[in-house]
C-alpha positions as a Markdown table, in Angstrom:
| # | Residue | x | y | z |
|---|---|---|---|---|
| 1 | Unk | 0.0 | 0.0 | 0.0 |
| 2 | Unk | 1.2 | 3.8 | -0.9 |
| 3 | Unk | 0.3 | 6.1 | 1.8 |
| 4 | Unk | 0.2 | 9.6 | -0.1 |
| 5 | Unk | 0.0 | 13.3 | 0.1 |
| 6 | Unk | 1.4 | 13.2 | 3.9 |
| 7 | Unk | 3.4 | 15.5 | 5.9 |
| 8 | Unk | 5.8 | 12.8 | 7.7 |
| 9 | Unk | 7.7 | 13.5 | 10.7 |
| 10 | Unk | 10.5 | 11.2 | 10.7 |
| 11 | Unk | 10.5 | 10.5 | 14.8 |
| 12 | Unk | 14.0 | 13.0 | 15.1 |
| 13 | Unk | 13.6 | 16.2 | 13.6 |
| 14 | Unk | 11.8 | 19.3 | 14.4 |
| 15 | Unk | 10.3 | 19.5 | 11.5 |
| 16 | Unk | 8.0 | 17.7 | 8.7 |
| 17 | Unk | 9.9 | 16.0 | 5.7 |
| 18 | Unk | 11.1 | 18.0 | 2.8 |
| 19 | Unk | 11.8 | 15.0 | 0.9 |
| 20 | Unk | 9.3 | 12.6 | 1.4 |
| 21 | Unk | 5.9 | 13.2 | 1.6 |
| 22 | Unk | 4.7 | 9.5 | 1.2 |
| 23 | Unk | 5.0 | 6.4 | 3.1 |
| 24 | Unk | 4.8 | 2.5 | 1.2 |
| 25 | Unk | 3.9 | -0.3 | 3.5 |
| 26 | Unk | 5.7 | -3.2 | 2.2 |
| 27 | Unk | 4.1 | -7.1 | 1.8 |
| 28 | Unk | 6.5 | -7.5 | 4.9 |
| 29 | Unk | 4.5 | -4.7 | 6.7 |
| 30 | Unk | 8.1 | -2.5 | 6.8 |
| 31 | Unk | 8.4 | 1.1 | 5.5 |
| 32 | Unk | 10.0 | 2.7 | 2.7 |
| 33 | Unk | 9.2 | 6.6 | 2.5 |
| 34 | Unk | 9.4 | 8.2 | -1.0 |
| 35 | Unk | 7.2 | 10.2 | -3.1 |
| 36 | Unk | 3.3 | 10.7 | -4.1 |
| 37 | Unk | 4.4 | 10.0 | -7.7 |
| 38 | Unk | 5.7 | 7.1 | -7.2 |
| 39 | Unk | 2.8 | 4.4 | -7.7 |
| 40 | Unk | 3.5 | 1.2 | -8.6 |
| 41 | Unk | 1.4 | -1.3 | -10.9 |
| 42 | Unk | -1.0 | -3.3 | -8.8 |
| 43 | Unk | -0.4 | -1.8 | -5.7 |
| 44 | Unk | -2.9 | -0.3 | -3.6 |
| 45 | Unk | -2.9 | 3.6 | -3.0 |
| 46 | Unk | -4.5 | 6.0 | -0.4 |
| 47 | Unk | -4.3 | 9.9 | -0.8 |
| 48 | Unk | -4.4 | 11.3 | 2.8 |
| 49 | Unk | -4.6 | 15.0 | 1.9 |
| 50 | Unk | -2.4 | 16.6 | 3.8 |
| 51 | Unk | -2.7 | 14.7 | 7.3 |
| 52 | Unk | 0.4 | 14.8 | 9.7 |
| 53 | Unk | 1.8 | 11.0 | 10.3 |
| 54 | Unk | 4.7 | 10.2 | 12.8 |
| 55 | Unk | 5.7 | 7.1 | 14.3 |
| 56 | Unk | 3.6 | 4.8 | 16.5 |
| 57 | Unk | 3.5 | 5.9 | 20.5 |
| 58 | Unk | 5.6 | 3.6 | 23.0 |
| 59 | Unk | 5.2 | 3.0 | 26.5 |
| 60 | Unk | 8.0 | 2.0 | 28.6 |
| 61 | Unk | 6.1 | 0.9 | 31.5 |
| 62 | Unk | 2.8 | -1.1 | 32.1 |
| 63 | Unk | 1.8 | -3.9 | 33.9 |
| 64 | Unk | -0.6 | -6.0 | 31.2 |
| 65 | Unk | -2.3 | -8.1 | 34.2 |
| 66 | Unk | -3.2 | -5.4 | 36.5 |
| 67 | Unk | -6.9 | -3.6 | 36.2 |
| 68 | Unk | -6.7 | -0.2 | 37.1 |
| 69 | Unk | -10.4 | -0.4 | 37.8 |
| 70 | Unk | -9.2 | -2.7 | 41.2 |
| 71 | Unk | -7.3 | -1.4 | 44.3 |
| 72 | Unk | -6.3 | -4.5 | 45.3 |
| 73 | Unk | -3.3 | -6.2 | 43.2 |
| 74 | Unk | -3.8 | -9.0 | 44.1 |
| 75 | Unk | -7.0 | -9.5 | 42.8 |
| 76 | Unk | -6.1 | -10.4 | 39.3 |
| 77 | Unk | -4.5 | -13.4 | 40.4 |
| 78 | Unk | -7.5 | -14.9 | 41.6 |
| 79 | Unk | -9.3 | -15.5 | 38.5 |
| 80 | Unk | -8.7 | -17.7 | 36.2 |
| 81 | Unk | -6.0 | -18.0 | 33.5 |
| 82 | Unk | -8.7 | -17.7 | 31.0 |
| 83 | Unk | -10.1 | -15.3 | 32.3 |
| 84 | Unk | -7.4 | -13.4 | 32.9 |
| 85 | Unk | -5.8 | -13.8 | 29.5 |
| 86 | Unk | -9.2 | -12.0 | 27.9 |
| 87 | Unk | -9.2 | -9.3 | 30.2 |
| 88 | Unk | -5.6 | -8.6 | 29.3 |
| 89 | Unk | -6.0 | -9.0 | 25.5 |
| 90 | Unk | -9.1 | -7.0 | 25.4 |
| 91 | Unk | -6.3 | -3.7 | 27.5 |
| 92 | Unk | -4.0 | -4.8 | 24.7 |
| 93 | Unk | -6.3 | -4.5 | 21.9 |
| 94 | Unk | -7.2 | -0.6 | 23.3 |
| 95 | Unk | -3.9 | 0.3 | 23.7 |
| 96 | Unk | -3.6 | -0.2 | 19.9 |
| 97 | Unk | -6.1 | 1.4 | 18.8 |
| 98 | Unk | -5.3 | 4.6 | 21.0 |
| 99 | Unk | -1.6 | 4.4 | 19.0 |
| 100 | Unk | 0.3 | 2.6 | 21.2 |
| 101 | Unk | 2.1 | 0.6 | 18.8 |
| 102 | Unk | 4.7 | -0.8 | 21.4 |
| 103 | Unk | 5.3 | -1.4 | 24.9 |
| 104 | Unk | 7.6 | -3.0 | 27.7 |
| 105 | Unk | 5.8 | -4.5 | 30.2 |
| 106 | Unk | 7.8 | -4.7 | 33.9 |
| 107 | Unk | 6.2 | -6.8 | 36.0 |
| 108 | Unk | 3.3 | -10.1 | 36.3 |
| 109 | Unk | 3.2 | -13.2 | 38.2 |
| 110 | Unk | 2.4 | -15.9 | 36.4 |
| 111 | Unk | 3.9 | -14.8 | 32.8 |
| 112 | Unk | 0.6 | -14.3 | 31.4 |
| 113 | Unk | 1.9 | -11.1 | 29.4 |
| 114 | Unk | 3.9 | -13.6 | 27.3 |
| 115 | Unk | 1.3 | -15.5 | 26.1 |
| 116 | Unk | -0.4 | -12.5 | 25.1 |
| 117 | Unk | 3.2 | -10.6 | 22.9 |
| 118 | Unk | 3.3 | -14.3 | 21.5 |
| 119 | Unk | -0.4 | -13.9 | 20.5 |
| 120 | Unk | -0.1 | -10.5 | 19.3 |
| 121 | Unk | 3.5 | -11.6 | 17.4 |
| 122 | Unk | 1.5 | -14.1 | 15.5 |
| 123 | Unk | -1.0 | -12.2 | 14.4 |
| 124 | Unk | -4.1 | -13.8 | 16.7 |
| 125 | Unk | -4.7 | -10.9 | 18.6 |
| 126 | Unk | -4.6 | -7.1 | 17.7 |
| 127 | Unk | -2.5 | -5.0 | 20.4 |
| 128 | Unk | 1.3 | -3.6 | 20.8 |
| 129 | Unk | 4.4 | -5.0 | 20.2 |
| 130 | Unk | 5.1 | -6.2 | 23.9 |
| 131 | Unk | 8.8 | -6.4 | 25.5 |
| 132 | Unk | 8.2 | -7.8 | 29.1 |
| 133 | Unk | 10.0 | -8.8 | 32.0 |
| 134 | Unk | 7.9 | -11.7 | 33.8 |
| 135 | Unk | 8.7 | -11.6 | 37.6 |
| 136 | Unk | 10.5 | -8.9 | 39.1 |
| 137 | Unk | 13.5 | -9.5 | 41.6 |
| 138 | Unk | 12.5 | -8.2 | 44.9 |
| 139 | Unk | 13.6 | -8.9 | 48.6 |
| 140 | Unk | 11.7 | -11.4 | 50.7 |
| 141 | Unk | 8.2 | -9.7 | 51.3 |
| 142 | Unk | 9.1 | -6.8 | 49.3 |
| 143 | Unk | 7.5 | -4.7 | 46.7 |
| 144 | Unk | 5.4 | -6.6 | 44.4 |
| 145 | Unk | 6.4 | -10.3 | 46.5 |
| 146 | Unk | 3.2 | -11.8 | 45.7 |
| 147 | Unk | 4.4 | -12.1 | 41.7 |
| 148 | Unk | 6.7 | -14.8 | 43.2 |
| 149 | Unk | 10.2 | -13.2 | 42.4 |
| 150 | Unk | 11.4 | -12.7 | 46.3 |
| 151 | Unk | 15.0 | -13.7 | 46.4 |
| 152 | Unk | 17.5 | -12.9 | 50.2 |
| 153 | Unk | 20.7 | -13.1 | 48.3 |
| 154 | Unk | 22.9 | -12.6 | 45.3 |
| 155 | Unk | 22.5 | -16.9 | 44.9 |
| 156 | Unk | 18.5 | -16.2 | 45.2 |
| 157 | Unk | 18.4 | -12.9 | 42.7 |
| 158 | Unk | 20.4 | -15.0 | 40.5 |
| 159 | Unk | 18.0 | -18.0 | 40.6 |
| 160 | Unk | 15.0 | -15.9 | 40.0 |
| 161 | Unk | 16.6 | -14.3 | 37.2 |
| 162 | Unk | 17.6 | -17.9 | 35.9 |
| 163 | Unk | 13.5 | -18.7 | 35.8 |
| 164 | Unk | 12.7 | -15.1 | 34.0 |
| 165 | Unk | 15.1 | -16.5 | 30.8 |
| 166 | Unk | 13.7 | -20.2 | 31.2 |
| 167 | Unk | 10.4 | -18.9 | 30.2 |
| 168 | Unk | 11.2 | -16.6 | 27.7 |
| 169 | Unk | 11.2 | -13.0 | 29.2 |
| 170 | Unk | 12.8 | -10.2 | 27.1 |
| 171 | Unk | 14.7 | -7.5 | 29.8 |
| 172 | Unk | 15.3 | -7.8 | 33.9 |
| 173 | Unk | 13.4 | -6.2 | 36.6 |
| 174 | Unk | 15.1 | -5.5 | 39.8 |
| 175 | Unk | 13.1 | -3.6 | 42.9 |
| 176 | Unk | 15.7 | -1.4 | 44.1 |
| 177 | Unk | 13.4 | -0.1 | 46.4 |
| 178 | Unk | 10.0 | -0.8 | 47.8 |
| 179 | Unk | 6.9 | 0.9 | 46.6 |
| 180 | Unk | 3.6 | 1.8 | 47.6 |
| 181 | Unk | 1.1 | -1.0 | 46.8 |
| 182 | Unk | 2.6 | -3.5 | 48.8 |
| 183 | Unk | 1.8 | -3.6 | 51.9 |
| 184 | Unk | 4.7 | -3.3 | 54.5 |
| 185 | Unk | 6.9 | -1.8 | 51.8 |
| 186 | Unk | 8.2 | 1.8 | 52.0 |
| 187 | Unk | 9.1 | 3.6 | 48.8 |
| 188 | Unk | 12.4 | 4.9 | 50.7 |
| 189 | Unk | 13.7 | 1.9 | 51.3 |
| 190 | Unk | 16.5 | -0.1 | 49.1 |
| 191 | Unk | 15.8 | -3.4 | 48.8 |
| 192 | Unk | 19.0 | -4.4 | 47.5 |
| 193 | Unk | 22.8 | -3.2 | 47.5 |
| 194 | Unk | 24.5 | -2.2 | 45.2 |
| 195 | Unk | 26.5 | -5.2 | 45.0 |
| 196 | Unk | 23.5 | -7.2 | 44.6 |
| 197 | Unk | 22.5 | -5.0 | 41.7 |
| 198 | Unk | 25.6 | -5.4 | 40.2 |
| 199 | Unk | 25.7 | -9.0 | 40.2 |
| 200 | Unk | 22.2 | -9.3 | 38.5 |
| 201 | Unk | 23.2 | -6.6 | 35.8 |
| 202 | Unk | 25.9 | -8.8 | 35.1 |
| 203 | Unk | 24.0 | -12.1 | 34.4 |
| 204 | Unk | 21.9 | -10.5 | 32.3 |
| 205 | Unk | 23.9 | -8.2 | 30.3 |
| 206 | Unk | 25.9 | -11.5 | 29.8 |
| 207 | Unk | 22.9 | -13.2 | 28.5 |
| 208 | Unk | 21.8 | -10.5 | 26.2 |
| 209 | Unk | 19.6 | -8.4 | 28.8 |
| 210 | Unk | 18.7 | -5.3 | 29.6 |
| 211 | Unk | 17.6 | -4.4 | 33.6 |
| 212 | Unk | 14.9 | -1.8 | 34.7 |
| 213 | Unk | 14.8 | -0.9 | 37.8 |
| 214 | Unk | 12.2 | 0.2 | 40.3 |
| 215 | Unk | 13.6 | 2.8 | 42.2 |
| 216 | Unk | 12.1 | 5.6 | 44.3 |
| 217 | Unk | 14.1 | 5.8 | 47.5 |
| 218 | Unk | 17.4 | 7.8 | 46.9 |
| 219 | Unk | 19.3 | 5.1 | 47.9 |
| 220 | Unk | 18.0 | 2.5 | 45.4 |
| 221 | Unk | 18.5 | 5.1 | 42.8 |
| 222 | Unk | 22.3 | 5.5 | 43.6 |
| 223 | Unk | 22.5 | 1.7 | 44.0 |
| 224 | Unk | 21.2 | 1.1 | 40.8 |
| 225 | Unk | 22.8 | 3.8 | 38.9 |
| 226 | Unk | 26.5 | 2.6 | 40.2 |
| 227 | Unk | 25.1 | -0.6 | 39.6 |
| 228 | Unk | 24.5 | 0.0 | 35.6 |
| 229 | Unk | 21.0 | -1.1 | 35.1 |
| 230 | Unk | 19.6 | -0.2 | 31.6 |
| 231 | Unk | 16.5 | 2.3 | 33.2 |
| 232 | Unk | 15.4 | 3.8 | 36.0 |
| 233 | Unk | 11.8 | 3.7 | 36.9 |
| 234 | Unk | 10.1 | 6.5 | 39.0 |
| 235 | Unk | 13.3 | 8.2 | 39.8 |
| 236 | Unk | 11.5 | 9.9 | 42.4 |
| 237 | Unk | 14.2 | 11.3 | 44.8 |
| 238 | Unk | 12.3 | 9.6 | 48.0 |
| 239 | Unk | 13.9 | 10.5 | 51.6 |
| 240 | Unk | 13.6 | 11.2 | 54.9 |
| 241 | Unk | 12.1 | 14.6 | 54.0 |
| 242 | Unk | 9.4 | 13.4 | 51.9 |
| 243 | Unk | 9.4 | 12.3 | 48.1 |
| 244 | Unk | 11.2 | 14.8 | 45.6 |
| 245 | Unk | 12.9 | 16.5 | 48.1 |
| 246 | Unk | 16.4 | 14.6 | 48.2 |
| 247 | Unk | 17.6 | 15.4 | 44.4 |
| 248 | Unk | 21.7 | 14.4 | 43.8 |
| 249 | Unk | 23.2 | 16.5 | 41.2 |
| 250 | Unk | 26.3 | 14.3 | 41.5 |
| 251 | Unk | 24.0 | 11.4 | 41.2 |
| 252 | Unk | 22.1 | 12.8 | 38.5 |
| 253 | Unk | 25.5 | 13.4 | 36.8 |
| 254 | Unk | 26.3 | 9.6 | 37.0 |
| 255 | Unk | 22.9 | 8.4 | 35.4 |
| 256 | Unk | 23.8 | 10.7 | 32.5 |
| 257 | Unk | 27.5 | 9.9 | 32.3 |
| 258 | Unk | 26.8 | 5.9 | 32.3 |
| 259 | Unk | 24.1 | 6.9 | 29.9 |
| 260 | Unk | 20.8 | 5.6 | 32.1 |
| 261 | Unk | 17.8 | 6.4 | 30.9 |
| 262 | Unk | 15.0 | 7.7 | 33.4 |
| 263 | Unk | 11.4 | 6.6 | 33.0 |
| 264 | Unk | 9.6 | 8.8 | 35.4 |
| 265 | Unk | 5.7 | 7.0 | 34.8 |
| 266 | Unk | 3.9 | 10.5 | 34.4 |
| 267 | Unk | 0.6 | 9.2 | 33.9 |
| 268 | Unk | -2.9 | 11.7 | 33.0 |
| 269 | Unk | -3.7 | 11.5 | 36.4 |
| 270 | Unk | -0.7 | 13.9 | 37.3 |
| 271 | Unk | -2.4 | 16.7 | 36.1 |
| 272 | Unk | -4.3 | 17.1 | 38.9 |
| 273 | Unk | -0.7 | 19.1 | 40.1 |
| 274 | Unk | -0.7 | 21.3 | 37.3 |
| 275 | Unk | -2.7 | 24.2 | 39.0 |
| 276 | Unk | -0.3 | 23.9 | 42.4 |
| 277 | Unk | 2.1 | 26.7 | 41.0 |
| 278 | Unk | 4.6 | 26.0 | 43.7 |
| 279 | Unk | 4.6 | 22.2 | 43.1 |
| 280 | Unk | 4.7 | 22.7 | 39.7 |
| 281 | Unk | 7.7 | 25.3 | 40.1 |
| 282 | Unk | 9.7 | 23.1 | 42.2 |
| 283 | Unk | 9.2 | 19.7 | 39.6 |
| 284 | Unk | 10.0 | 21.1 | 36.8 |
| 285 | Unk | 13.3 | 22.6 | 38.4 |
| 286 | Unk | 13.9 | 19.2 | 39.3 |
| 287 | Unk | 13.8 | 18.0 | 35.5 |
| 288 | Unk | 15.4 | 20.6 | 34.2 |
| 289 | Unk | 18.3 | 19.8 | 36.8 |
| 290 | Unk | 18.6 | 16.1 | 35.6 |
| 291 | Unk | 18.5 | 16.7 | 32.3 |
| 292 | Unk | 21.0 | 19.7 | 32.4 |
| 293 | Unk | 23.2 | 16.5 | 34.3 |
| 294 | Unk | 22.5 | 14.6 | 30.9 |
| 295 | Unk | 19.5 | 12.7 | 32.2 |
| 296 | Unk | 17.3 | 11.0 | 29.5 |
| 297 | Unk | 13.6 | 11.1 | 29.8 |
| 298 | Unk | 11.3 | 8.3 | 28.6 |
| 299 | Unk | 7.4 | 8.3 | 28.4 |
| 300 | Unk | 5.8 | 6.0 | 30.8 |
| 301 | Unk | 2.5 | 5.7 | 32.9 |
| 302 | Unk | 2.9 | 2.5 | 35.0 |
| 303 | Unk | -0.4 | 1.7 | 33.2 |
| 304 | Unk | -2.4 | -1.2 | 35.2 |
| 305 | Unk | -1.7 | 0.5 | 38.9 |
| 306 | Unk | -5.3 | 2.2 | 39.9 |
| 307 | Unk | -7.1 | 4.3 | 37.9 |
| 308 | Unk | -4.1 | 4.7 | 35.4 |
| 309 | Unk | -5.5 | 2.6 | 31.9 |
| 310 | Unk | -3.2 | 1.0 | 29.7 |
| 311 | Unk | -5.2 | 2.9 | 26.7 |
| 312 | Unk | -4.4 | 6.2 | 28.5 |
| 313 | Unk | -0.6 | 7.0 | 27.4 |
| 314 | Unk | -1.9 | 9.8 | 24.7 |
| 315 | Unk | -3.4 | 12.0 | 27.5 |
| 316 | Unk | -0.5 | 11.7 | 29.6 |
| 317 | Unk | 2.0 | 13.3 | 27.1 |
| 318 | Unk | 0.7 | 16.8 | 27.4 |
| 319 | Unk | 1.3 | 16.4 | 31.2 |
| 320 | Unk | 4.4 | 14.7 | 30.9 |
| 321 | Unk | 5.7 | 17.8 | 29.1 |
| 322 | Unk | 4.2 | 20.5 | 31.7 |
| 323 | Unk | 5.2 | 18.3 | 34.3 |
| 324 | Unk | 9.0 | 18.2 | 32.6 |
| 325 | Unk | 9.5 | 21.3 | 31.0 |
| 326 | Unk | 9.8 | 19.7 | 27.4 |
| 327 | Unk | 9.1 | 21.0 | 24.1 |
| 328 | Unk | 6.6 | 19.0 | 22.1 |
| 329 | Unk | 9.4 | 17.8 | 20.4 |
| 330 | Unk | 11.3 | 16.3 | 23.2 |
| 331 | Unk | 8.0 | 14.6 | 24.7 |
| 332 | Unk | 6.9 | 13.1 | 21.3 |
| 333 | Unk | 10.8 | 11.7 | 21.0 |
| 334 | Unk | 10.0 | 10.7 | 24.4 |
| 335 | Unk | 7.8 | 8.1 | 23.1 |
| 336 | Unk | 9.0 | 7.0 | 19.9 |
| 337 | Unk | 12.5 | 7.4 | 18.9 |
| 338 | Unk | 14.3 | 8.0 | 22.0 |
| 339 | Unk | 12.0 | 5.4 | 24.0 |
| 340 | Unk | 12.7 | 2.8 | 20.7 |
| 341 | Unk | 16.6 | 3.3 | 22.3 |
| 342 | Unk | 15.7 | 3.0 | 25.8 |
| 343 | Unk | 13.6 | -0.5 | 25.5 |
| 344 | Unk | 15.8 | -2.0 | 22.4 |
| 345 | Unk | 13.3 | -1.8 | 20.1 |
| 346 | Unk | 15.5 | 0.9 | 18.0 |
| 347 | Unk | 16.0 | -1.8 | 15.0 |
| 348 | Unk | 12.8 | -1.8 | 14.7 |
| 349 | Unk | 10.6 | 0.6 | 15.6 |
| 350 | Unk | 10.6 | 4.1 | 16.9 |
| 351 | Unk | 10.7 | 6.2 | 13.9 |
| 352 | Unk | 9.8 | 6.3 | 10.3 |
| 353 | Unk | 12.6 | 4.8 | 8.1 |
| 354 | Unk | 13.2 | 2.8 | 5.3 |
| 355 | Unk | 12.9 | -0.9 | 6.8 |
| 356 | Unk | 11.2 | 0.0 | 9.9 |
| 357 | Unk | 8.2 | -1.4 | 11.1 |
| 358 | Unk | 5.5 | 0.6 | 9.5 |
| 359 | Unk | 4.2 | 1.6 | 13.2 |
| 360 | Unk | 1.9 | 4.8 | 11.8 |
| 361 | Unk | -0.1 | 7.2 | 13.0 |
| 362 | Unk | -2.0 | 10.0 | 11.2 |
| 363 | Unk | -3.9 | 12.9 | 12.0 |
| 364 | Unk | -5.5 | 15.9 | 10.7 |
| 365 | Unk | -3.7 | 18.9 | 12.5 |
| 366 | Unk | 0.0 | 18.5 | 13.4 |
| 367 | Unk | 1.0 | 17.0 | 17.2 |
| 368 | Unk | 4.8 | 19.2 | 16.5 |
| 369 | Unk | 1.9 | 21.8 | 17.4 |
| 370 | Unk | -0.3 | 20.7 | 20.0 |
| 371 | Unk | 0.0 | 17.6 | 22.0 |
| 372 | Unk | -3.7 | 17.0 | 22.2 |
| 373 | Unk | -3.9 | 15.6 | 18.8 |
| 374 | Unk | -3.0 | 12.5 | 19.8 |
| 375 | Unk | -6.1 | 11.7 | 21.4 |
| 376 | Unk | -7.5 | 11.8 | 18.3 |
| 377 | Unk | -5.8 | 10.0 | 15.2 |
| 378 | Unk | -7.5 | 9.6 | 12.3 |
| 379 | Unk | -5.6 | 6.6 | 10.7 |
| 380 | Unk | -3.5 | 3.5 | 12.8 |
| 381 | Unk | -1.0 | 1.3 | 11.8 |
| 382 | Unk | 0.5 | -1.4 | 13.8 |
| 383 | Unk | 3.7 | -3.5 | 12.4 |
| 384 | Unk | 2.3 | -2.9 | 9.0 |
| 385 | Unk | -1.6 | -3.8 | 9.7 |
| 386 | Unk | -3.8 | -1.5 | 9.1 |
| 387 | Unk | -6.0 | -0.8 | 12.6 |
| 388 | Unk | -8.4 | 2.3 | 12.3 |
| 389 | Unk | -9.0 | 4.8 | 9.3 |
| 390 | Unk | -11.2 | 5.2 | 6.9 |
């Protein structure tokens, strides 16, 4: 198919293509950009007048098995598989259709989520291209236990991480520190040292695996930093004092120098902290100040936790930029070119280039301008397949 008459932003630049201004969709459902005039003999063609297209949105950070609708996480393990496996198809299927054309899912118990990427690979199921983690690595009773990852030791992290590659995971998740919907677990605590860290790092960069790590407390976020792990989830600068209010420059220097990259899981419902000028004063000085260390941000939500849905990632850019002082430029890389980097998906997807995945979204006014669009595109594509438009 030759999608024509489009202004394309590539994923990169701050501005619309001066070259290219339509987009083929190979049998192989991979990209090649070129030109309206350039129709081929057979081959299907759709004029788009004018609409914007960039890359398909990304999501470094959901949890497939978790209903936001329920308080209680432990609830979706109660039901069964089958039951369980529709509820999470039917969250994968809407997270497509909002343009979410990938995502990296960090945490389940029973490795559900791989059943559903393997169904979504294969073409069974409609939803995102899904890199996931199984079973996080977390201290006996600590955050997210009840998933079944719960390891004392360096011998016991290793052993869990063993059973993550045994069933097929694609990255490492370590809880550097605990979080809030575990019961008993404080979001300032570390969990693990940083030799601990390092040893799991290790065995899976040795295996071919990146490690994202769930950190909050100051203390996990040095540990894991020093450590090397791939990500750092949250990053939200917890102490004694209260959470935001222990920021590291020199710590913040190291994530940058050892080339980190921060996923902070600004979901929609942050903007209820847009009208607190003070708050919002005293955040955004906090971004600027990580990223002026050479801090990378990455969109996230933590989709699946309460009341933030897995569809929802659209809404949340606009807030993820007032909430971080970005451009629209930086916060659409956010979530397709530099996120592709961040979740090793660059190969692949991310932006829109010759041999790419054709991960495409359209719309008729330009996102470059206003954020907003997004929650409204008028065409989808998803690793070449055609999933809303006319």
């Amino acid at each position: 198919m030759l999608l024509r008459n489009l202004k394309i932003w590539d994923g990169i630049e701050n501005h619309y293509s001066d070259q290219f201004d339509a987009l083929r969709i190979t049998d192989q459902g991979l990209l090649v950009l070129t030109t309206s005039d350039d129709i081929q003999g057979g081959e299907a063609t759709q004029d788009l007048a004018g609409a914007y297209a960039i890359p398909g949105l990304i999501d470094a950070h959901i949890h497939l098995c978790l209903d936001p609708r329920e308080p209680d996480p432990f609830a979706h393990g109660k039901l069964p598989e089958s039951e369980q496996l529709k509820a999470m198809a039917e969250r994968a299927y809407k997270m497509v259709r909002a343009g979410i054309t990938s995502a990296r899912d960090l945490g389940g118990g029973q490795w559900l989520e791989l059943k559903i990427r393997d169904a979504i690979k294969s073409g069974d199921i409609q939803g995102p291209r899904l890199v996931c983690a199984g079973q996080p690595i977390t201290s006996v009773e600590g955050h997210c236990h009840f998933w079944g990852g719960e390891a004392n030791d360096e011998a016991s992290a290793l052993t869990v991480l063993d059973r993550q590659v045994k069933k097929g995971v694609d990255l490492i998740k370590v809880m550097a520190t605990g979080g809030n919907i575990t019961p008993g677990s404080r979001p300032v605590d570390a969990q693990f040292d940083e030799t601990i860290i390092r040893a799991i790092v290790r065995a899976a960069n040795s295996q071919g695996f990146s490690v994202a790590a769930h950190c909050h407390g100051v203390d996990g976020i040095r540990n894991a930093a020093h450590a090397g792990v791939t990500t750092i989830e949250h990053c939200s600068w917890v102490g004694p004092e209260g959470w935001g209010k222990h920021y590291e420059p020199e710590l913040a220097r190291t994530i940058g120098e050892k080339g980190i990259w921060v996923s902070p899981t600004v979901n929609a419902g942050w903007g209820r902290h847009l009208g607190n000028e003070r708050y919002l004063a005293a955040i955004n000085a906090r971004y600027q100040a990580m990223k002026a260390e050479g801090c990378r941000l990455i969109a996230s939500t933590d989709a699946g936790i309460p009341n933030v849905f897995h569809e929802d990632l659209p809404k949340a850019l606009a807030v993820f930029k007032a909430v971080a002082a970005l451009s629209n430029l930086e916060t659409l890389k956010s979530a397709t070119s530099e996120c592709a980097r961040a979740v090793g998906l660059e190969a692949v997807t991310g932006r829109l280039a010759d041999g790419l995945s054709a991960d495409i979204l359209m719309f008729d006014q330009s996102p470059l301008d206003n954020l907003e669009v997004l929650e409204n595109p008028s065409w989808i594509f998803a690793n070449g397949q055609q999933i809303t438009g006319q």
